[in-house]
ZABAKE-833071 format. One record per residue (C-alpha): residue number from 1; residue in three letters; x, y, z. Coordinates in steps of 0.001 Angstrom, whole numbers, always signed. Example, Ala and Ser with C-alpha at 12.3 -4.5 7.8 and 13.67 -1.06 7.14 Angstrom:
% residues 2
SITE   nr  rest       c1       c2       c3
SITE    1   ALA   +12300    -4500    +7800
SITE    2   SER   +13670    -1060    +7140
END
This chain:
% residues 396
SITE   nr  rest       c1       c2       c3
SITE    1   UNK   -37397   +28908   -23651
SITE    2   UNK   -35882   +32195   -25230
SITE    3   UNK   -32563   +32982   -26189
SITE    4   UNK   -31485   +34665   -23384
SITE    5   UNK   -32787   +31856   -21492
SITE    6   UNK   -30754   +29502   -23682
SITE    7   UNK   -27545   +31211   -22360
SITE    8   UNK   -28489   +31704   -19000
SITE    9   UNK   -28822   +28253   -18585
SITE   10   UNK   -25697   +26402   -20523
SITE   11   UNK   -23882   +29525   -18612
SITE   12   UNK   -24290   +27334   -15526
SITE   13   UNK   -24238   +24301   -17161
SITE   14   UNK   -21073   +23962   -19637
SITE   15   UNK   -18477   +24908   -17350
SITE   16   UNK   -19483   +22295   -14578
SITE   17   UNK   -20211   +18969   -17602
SITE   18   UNK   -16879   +19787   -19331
SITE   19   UNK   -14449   +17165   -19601
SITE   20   UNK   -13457   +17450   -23093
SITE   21   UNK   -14257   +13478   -23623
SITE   22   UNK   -12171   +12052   -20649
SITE   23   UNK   -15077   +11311   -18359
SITE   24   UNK   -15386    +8207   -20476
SITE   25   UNK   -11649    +6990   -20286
SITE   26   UNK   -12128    +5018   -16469
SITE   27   UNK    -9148    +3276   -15171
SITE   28   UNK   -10249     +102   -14769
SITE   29   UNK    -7916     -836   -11963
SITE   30   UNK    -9122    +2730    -9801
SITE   31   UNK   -11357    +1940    -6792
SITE   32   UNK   -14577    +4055    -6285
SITE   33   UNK   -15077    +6275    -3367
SITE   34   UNK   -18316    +8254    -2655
SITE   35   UNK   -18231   +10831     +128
SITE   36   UNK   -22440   +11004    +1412
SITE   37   UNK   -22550   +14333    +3623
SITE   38   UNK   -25475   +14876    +5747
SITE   39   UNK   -25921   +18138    +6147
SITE   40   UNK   -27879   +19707    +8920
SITE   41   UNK   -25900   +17559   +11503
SITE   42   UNK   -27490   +14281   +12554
SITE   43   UNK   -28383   +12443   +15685
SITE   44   UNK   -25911    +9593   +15526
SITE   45   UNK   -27217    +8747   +18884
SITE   46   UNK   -30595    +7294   +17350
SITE   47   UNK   -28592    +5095   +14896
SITE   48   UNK   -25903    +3709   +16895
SITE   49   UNK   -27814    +3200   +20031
SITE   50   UNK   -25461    +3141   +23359
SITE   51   UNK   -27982     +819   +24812
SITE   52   UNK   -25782     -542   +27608
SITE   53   UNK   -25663    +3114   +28474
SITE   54   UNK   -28403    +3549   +31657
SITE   55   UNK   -27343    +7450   +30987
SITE   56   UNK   -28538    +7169   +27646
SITE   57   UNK   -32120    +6736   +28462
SITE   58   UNK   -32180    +9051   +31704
SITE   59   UNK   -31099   +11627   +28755
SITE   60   UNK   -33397   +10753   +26355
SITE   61   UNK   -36797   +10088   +28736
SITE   62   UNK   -39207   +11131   +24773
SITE   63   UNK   -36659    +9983   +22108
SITE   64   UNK   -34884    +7561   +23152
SITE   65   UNK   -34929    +3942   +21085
SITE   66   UNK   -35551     +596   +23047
SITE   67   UNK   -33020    -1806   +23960
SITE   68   UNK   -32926    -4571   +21769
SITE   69   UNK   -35755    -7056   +22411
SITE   70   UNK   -36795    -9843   +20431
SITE   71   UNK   -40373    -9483   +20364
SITE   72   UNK   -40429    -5701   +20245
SITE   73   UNK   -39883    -4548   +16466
SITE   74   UNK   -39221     -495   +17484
SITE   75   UNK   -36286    -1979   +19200
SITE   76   UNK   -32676    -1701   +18075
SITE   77   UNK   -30296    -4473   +17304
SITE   78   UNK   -27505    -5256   +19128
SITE   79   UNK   -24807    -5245   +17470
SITE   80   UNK   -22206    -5682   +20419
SITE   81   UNK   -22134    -5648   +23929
SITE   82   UNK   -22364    -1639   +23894
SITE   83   UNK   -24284     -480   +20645
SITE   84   UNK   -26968     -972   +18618
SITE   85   UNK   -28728     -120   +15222
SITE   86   UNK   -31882    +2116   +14773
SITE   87   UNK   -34637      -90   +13597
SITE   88   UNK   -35620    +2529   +10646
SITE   89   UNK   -32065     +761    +8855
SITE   90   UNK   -32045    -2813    +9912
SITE   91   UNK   -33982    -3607    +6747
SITE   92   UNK   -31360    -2108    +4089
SITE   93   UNK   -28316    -1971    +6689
SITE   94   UNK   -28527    -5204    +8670
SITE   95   UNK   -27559    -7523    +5780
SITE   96   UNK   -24626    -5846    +4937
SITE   97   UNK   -23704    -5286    +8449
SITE   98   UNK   -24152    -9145    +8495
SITE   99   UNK   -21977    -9736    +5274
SITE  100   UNK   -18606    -7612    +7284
SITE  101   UNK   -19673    -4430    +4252
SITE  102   UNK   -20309    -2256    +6914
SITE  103   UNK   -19094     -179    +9947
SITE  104   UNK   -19340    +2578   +12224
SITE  105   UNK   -17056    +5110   +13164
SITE  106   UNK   -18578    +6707   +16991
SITE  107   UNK   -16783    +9608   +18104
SITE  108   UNK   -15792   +11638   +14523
SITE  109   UNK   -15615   +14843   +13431
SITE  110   UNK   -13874   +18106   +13547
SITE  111   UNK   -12170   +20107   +15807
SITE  112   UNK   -14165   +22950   +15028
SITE  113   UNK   -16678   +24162   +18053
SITE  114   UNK   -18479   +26515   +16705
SITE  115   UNK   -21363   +24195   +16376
SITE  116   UNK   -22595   +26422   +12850
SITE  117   UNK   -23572   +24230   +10126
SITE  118   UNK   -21797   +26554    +7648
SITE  119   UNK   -18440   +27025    +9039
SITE  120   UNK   -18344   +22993   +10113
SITE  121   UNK   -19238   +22073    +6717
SITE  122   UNK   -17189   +24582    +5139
SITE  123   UNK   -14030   +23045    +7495
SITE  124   UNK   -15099   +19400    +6496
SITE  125   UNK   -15024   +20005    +2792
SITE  126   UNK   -11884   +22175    +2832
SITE  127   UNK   -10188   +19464    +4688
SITE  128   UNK    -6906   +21661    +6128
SITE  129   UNK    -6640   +21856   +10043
SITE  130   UNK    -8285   +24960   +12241
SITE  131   UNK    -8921   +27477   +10680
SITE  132   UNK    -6863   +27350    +7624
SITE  133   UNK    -9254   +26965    +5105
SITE  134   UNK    -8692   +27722    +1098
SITE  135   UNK   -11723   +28239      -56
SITE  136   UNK   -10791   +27592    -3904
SITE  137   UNK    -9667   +24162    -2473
SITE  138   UNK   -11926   +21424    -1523
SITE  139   UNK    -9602   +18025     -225
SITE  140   UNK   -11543   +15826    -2856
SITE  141   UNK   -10384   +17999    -5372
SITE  142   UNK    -7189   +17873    -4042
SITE  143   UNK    -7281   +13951    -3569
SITE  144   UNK    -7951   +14194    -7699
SITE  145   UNK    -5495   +15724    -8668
SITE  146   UNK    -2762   +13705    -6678
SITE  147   UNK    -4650   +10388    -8399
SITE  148   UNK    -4357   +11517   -12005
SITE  149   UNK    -7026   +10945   -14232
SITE  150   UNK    -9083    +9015   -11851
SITE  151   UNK   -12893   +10605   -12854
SITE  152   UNK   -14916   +12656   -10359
SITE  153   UNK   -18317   +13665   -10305
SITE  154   UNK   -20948   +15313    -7789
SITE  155   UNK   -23956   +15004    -7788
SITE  156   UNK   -25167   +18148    -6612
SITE  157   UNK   -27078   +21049    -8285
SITE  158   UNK   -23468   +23096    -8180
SITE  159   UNK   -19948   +22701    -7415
SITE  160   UNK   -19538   +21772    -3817
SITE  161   UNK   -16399   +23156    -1690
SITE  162   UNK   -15231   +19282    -1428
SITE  163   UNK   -14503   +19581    -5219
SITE  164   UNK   -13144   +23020    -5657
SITE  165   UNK    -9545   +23122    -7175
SITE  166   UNK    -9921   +20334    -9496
SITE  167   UNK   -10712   +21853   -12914
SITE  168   UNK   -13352   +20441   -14424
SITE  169   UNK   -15747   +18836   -12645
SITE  170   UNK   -19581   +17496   -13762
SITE  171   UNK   -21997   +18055   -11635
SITE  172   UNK   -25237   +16463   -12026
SITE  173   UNK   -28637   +17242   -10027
SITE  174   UNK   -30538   +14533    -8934
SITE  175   UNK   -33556   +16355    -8149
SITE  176   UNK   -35344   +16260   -11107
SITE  177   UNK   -37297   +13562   -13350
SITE  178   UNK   -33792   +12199   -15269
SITE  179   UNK   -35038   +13870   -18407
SITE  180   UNK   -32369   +15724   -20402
SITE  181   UNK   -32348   +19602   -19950
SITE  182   UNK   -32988   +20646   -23282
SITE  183   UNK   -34397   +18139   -26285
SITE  184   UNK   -32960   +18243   -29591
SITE  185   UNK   -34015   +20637   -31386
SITE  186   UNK   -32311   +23020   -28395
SITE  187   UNK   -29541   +21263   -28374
SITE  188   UNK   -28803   +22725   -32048
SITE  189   UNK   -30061   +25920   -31463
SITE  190   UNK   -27773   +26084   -28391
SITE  191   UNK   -24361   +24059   -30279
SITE  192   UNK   -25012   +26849   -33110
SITE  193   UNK   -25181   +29990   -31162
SITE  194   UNK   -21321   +29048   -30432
SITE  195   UNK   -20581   +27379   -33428
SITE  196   UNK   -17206   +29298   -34853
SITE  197   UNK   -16438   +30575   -31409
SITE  198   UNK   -13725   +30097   -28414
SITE  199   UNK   -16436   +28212   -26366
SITE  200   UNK   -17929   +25745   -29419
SITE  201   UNK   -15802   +22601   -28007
SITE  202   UNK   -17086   +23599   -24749
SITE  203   UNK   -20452   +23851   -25078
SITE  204   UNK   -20514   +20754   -27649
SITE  205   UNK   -18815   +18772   -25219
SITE  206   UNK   -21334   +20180   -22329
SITE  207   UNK   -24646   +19315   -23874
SITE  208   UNK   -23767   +15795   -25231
SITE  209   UNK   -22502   +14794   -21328
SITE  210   UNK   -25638   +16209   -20572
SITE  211   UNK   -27895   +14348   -23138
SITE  212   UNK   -25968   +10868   -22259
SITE  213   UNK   -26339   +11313   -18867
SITE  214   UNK   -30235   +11950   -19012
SITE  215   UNK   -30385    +8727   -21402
SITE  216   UNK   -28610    +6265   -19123
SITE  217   UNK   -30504    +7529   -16235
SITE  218   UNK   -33916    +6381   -17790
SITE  219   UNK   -32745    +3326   -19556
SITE  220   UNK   -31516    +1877   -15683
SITE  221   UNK   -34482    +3682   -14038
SITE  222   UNK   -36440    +1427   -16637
SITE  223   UNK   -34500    -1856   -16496
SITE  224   UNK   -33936    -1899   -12615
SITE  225   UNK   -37943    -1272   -12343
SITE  226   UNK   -39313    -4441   -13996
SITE  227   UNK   -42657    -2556   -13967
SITE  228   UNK   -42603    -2178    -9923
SITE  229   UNK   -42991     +860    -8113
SITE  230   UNK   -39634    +3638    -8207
SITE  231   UNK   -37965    +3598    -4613
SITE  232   UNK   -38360    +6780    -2738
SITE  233   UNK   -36561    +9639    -1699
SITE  234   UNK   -32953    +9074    -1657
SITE  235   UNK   -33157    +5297    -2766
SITE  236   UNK   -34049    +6890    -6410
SITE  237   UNK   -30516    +8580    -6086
SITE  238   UNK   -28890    +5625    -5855
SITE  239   UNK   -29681    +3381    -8555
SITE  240   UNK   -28971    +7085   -10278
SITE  241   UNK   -25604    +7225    -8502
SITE  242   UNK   -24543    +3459    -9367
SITE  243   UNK   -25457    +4381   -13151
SITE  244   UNK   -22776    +6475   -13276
SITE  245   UNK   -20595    +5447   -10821
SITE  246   UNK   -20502    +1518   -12416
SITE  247   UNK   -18766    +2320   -15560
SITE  248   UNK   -17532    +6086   -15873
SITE  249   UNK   -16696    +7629   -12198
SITE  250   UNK   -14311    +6967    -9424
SITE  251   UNK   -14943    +9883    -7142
SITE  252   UNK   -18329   +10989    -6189
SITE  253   UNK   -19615   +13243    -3869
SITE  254   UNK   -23390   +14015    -2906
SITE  255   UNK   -25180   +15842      -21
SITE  256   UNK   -28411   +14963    +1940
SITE  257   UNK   -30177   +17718    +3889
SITE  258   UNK   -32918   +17378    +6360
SITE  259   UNK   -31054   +16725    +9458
SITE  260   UNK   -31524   +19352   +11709
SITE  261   UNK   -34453   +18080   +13951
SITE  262   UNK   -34511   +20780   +16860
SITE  263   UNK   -38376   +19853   +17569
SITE  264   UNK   -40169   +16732   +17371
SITE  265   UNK   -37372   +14479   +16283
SITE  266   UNK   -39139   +11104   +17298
SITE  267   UNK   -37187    +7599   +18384
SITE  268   UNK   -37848    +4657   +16523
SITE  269   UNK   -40293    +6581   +14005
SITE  270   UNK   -40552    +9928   +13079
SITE  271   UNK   -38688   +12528   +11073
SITE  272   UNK   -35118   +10971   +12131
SITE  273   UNK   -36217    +7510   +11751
SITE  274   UNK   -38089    +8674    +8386
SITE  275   UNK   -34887   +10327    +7339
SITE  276   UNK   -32489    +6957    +8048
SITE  277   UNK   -34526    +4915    +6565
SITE  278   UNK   -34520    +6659    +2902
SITE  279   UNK   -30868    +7196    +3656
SITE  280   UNK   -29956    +3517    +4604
SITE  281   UNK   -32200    +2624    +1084
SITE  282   UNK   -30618    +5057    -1066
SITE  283   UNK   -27287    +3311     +182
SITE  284   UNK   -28482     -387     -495
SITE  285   UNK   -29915     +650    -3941
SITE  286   UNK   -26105    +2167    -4995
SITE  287   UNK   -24549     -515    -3901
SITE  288   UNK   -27588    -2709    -5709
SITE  289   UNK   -26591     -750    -8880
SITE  290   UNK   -23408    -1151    -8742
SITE  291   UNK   -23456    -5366    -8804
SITE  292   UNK   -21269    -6874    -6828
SITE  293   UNK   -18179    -7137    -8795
SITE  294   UNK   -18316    -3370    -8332
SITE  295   UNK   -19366    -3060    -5112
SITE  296   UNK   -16546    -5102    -3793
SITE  297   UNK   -13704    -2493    -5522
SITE  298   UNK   -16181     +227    -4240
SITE  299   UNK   -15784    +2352     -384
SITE  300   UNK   -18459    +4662     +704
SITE  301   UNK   -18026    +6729    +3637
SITE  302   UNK   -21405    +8590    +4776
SITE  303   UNK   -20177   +12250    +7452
SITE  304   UNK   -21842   +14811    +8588
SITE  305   UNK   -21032   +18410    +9953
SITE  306   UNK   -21654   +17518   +13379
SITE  307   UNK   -23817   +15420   +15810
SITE  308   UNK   -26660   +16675   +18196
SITE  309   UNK   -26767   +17136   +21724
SITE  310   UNK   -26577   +13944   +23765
SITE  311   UNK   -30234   +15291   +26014
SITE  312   UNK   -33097   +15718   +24349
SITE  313   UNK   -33990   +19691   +24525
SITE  314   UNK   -37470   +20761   +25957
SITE  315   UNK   -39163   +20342   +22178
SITE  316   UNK   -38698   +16431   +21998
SITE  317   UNK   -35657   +17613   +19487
SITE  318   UNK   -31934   +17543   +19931
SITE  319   UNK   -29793   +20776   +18993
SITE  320   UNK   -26090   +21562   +17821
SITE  321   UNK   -23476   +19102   +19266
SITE  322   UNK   -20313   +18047   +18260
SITE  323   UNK   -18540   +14558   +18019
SITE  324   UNK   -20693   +11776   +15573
SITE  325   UNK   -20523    +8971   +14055
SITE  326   UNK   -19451    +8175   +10553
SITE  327   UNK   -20306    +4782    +7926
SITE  328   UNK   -18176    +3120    +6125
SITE  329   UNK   -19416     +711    +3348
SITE  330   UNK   -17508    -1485    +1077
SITE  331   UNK   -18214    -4731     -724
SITE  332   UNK   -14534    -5683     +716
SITE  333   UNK   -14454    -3140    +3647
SITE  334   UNK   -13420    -5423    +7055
SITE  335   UNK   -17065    -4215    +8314
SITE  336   UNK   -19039    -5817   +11292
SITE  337   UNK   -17543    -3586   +13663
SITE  338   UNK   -17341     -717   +15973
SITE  339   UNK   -14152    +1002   +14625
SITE  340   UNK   -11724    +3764   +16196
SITE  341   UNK   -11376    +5236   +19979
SITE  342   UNK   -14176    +5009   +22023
SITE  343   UNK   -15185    +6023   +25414
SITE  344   UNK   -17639    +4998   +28048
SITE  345   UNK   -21065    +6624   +27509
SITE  346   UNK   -21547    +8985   +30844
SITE  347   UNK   -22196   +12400   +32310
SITE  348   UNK   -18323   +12711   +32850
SITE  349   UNK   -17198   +11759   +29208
SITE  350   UNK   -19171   +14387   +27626
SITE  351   UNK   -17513   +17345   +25738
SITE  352   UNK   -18506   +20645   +28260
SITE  353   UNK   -20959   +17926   +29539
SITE  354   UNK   -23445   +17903   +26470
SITE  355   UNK   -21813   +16378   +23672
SITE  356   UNK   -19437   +13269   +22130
SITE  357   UNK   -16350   +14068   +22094
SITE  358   UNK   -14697   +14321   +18988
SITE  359   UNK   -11580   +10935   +19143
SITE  360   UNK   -11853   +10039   +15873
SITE  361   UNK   -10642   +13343   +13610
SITE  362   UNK   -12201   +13242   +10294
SITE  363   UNK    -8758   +14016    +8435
SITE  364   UNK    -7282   +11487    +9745
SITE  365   UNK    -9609    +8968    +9250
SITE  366   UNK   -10214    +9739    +5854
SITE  367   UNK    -6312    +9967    +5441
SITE  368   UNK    -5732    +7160    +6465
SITE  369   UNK    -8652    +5076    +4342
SITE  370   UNK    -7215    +6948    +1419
SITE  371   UNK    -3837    +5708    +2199
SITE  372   UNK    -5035    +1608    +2177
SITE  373   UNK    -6927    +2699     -724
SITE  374   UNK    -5030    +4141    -3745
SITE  375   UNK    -1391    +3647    -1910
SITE  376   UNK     -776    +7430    -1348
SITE  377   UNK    +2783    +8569     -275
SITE  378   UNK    +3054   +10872    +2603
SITE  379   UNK    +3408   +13738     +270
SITE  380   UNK      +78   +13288    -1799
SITE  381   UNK    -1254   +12321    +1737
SITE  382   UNK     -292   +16205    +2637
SITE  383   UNK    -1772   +17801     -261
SITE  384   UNK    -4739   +16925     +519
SITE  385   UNK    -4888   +17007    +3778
SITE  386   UNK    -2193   +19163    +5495
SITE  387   UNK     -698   +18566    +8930
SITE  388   UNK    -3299   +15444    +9157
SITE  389   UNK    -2051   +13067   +10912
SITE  390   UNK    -3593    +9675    +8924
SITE  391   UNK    -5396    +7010   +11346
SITE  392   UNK    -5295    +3104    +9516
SITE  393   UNK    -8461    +1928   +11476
SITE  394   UNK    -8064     -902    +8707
SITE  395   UNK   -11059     -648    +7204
SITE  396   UNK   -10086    -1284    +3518
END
């Protein structure tokens, strides 16, 4: 790597791994919360199966997963009289379902119709009603500023929207191998190309985050192993999460893409199925890593932009929809439920008779977690998210 590579890269780097040594001062008292965004809009209607729902299978005729049966394991599993759960989760998700550290949220989201991935996502992360969005303001940057010195981090390759407005912010990638970006000889070339400079403490502070954070990746990567096999997919990003997250974080935020499954989208296997099941592992592994003394001052809360259409299209696929359904996961969450409004599951309860309707508004459900959470006043409440209206589904 040349010079000019040198600076491209701590360019990108410094600015978002700059703390100036607070990232390591965690209130000890300051409950996690990590915001999982699917993006690409997923088919909630695969994981929480409406199986009383005769409707749901006349819709559904290629994609559709079983009713729950006993002796058929590509069946879902009741959970009450009116839903199920995908089989691709019941290993990771059906033991904390069965512990109360989990629940679902049918009938969330926006009320944004535009059915585009980038506008929903962009309204989602700005968190301000219609079509007021500040797009230097994300509402978890917001939400960490009103806390005070509670630590964020993302774990994305940049800064998402969610975060803007909050100073600085690390952002780590969990894409690659968990090796630092530069070894130490270019460390010191880098530190002394600013050395005597305005950006020295910067870029000082920049490359050590990102030289600690590469270490305690491996170490747990190592320890948690025990010579087995790494977990896949997403389920590596969660012992990488819980690394972080046990002992210097309180607010995380990390995207999954991959959801957008137009053609071929399978039932109880396939690409959804595939797709839930490295999610639903990536989940148990954080909250694995995390131990449970963690886990039980710990809330996770997994969104996406939108759902999918409630009929299958002509390519064995689902396409844009609109109302979904949303996870929340807590070692001390009141889980083992179907939270929020709900409606009947029929032709005549559809949004302009192809979608969920959206009940559950994702501002105020996240208001009003964050309320029971970290005590917020009505004030901080409105900062970040304006005009919400908070919902206490009493979750936490």
């Amino acid at each position: 790597m040349d010079r000019r590579q040198f600076l491209f890269t701590l360019a990108a780097t410094v600015p978002a791994l700059t703390l100036g040594g607070k990232v390591f001062a965690t209130p000890a008292t300051s409950p996690r919360f990590l915001l999982v965004f699917l993006r690409g809009g997923y088919d909630a209607n695969n994981l929480l199966v409406p199986y009383a729902s005769d409707f749901y299978y006349e819709s559904r005729p290629n994609i559709a997963v079983a009713r729950p049966d006993p002796q058929d394991d590509g069946s879902a599993r009741a959970l009450d009289a009116n839903w199920a759960l995908a089989p691709a989760v019941l290993k990771s998700m059906g033991p904390l379902w069965d512990r109360k550290q989990l629940a679902f949220v049918p009938f969330a989201g926006t009320d944004d119709l535009s059915r585009s991935h980038f506008e929903t996502q962009d309204n989602i992360e700005s968190g301000e009603a219609g079509d007021a969005r500040r797009y230097a303001s994300g509402f978890m940057g917001r939400l960490s500023g009103v806390l005070r010195g509670v630590p964020p981090i993302a774990f994305t390759d940049a800064l998402p929207l969610s975060f803007r407005g909050a100073g600085d912010v690390p952002n780590v990638s969990l894409k690659g191998n968990g090796n630092a970006t530069f070894d130490d000889r270019q460390s010191k070339i880098l530190a002394g190309m600013y050395q005597g400079t305005a950006l020295q403490a910067q870029a000082a502070d920049g490359l050590q985050l990102r030289q600690d954070v590469a270490n305690d990746l491996k170490t747990e990567m190592t320890a948690a192993s025990r010579g087995a096999v790494n977990a896949r997919g997403f389920a590596q990003q969660g012992e990488r999460m819980a690394t972080l997250m046990r002992d210097r974080f309180r607010l995380g935020f990390v995207d999954v893409g991959g959801w957008d499954t137009h053609v071929n989208q399978g039932g109880a296997q396939g690409q959804l199925a595939n797709n839930l099941d490295n999610l639903s592992q990536g989940l148990a592994a954080f909250a694995d890593g995390l131990g449970e003394k963690e886990w039980n001052d710990t809330v996770v809360v997994v969104v996406s932009e939108f759902g999918r259409t409630f009929r299958e299209n002509g390519n064995k696929g689902t396409d844009h929809g609109h109302g979904t359904t949303y996870w929340v996961l807590g070692g001390k969450i009141d889980g083992g439920r179907i939270a929020g409004q709900q409606v009947a599951i029929n032709a005549g309860n559809l949004l302009q008779n192809r979608d969920y309707p959206v009940l559950n508004n994702y501002r105020d459900v996240l208001g009003g977690l964050m309320r029971r959470m970290y005590g917020l006043s009505d004030k901080d409440l409105g900062t970040v998210f304006p005009g919400a209206k908070p919902t206490d589904l009493r979750l936490v």
